[in-house]
BARO-337548 format. One record per residue (C-alpha): residue in one letter; chain; x, y, z. Coordinates in steps of 0.2 Angstrom, whole numbers, plus 5000, padded with zeros to 4 digits. Layout:
% residues N
<rec rest="a" kette="A" east="X" north="Y" up="Z"/>
...
//
This chain:
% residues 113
<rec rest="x" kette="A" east="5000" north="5000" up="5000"/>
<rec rest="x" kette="A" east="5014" north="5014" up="5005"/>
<rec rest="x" kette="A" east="5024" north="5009" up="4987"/>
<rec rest="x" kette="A" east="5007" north="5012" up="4976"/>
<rec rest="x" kette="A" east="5003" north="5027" up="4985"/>
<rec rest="x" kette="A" east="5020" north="5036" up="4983"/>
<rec rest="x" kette="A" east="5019" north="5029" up="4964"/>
<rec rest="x" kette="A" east="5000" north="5039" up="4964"/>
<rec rest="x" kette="A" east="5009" north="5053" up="4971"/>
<rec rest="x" kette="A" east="5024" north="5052" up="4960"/>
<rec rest="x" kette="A" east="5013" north="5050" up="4944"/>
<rec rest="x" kette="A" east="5001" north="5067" up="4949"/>
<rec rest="x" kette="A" east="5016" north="5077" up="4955"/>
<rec rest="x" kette="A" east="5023" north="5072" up="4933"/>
<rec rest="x" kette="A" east="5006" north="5076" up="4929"/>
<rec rest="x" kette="A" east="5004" north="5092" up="4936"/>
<rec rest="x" kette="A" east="5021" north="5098" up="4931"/>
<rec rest="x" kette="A" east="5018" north="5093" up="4913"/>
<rec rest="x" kette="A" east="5002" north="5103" up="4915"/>
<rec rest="x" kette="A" east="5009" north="5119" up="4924"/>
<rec rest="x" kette="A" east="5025" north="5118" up="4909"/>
<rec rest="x" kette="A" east="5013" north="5116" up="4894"/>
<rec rest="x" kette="A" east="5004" north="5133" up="4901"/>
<rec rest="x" kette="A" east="5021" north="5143" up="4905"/>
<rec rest="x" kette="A" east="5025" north="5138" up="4889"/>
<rec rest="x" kette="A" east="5010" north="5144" up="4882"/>
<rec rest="x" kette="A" east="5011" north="5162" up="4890"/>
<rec rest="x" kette="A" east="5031" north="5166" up="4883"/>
<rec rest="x" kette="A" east="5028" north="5173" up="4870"/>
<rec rest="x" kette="A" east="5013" north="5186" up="4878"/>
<rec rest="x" kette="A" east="5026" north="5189" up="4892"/>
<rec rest="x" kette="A" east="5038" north="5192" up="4879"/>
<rec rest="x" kette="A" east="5029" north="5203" up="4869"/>
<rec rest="x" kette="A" east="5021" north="5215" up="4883"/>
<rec rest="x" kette="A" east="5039" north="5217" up="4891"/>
<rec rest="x" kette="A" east="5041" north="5233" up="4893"/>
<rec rest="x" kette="A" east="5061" north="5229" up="4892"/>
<rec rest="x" kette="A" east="5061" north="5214" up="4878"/>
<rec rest="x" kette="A" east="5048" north="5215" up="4865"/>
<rec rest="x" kette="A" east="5039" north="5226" up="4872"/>
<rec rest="x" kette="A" east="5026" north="5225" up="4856"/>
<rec rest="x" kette="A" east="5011" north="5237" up="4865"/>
<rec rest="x" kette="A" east="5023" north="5253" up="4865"/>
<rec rest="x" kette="A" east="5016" north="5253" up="4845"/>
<rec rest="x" kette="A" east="5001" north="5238" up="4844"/>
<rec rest="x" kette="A" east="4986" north="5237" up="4851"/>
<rec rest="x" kette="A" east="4985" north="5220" up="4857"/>
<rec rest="x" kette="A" east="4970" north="5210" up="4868"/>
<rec rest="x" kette="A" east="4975" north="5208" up="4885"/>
<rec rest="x" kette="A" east="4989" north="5221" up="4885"/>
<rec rest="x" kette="A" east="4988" north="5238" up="4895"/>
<rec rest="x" kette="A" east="4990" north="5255" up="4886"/>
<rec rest="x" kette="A" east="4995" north="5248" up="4870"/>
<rec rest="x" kette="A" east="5002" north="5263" up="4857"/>
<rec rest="x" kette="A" east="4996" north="5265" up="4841"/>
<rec rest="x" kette="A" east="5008" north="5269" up="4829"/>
<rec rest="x" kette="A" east="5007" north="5251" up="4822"/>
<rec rest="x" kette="A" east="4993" north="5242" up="4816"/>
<rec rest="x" kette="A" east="4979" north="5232" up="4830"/>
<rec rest="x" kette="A" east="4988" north="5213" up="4832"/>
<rec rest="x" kette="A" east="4972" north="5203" up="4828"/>
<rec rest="x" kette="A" east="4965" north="5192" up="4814"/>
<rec rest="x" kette="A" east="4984" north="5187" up="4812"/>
<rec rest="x" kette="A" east="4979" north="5168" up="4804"/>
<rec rest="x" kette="A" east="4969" north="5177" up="4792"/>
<rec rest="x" kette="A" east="4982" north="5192" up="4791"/>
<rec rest="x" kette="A" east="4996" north="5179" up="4789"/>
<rec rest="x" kette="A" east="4990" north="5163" up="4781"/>
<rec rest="x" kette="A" east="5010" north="5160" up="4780"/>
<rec rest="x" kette="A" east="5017" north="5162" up="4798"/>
<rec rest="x" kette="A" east="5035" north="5164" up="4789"/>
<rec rest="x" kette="A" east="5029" north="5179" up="4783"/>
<rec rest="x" kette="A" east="5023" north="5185" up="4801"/>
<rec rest="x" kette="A" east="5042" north="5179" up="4808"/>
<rec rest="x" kette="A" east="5050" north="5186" up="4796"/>
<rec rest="x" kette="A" east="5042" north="5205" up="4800"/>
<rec rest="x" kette="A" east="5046" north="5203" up="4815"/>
<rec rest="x" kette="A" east="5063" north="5197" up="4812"/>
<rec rest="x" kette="A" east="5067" north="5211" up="4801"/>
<rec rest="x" kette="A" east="5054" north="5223" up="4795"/>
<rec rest="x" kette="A" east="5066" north="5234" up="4786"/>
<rec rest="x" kette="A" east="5066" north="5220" up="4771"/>
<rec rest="x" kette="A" east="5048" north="5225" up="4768"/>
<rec rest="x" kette="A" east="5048" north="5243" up="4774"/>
<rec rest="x" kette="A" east="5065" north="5253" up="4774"/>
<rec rest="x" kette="A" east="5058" north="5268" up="4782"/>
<rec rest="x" kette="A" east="5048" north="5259" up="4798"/>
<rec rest="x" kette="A" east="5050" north="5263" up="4814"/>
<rec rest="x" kette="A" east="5049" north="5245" up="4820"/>
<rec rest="x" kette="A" east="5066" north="5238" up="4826"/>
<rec rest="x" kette="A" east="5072" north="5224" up="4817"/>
<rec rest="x" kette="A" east="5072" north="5210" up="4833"/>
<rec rest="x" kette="A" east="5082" north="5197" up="4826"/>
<rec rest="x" kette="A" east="5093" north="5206" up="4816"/>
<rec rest="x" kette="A" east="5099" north="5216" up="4828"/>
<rec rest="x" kette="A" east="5099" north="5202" up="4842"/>
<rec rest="x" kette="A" east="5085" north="5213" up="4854"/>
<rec rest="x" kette="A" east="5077" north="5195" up="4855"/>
<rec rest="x" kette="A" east="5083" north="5178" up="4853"/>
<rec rest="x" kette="A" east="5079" north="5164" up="4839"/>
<rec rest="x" kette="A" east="5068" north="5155" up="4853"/>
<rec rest="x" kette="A" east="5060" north="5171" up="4861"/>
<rec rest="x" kette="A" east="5054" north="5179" up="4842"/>
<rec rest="x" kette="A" east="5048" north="5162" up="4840"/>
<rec rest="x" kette="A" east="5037" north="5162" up="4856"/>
<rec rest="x" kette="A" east="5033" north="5181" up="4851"/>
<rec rest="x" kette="A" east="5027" north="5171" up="4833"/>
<rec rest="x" kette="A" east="5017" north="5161" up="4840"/>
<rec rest="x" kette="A" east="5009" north="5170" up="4852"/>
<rec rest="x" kette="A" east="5003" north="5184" up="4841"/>
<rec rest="x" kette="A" east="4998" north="5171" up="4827"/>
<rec rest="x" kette="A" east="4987" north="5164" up="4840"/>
<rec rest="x" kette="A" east="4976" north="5183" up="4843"/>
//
């Protein structure tokens, strides 16, 4: 009886975690994008959810229909000076203000709004 019960509570500790890491992993890319100090994506977007968002850039919503092709959304956001030599939106991979994994949570997340 004491082995199966610390095996329940071995098993539903595994279970919870996986749970708890699938949500953090989930909300990366939000955290990243309304960080104030990395991607900081409301100081221009209005995005649902965020808290004074800017609007010198466009709402973040209808992305999927916006984007049928999330390349084209990551690559934007990696450097949007290839599409739009005058913008005012810093290029975040090309000049390393965010990682390869954290533009790729940033993808995600808005190609989810």
């Amino acid at each position: 009886m004491f082995c199966r019960l610390n095996t329940s509570r071995l098993f539903l500790s595994l279970s919870l975690f996986a749970l708890a890491s699938q949500t953090l992993a989930n909300h990366d890319g939000q955290s990243i994008a309304f960080d104030r100090s990395k991607g900081n994506c409301l100081a221009c977007h209005a995005i649902a959810g965020g808290e004074s968002p800017g609007n010198i850039g466009p709402e973040l919503s209808n992305m999927k229909q916006r984007y049928p092709n999330i390349q084209l959304l990551r690559e934007r956001i990696w450097d949007e000076t290839k599409f739009n030599p005058y913008t005012v939106m810093p290029p975040f991979g090309k000049h390393k203000i965010l990682s390869e994994d954290e533009i790729d949570q940033v993808v995600k997340f808005i190609y989810s709004l």
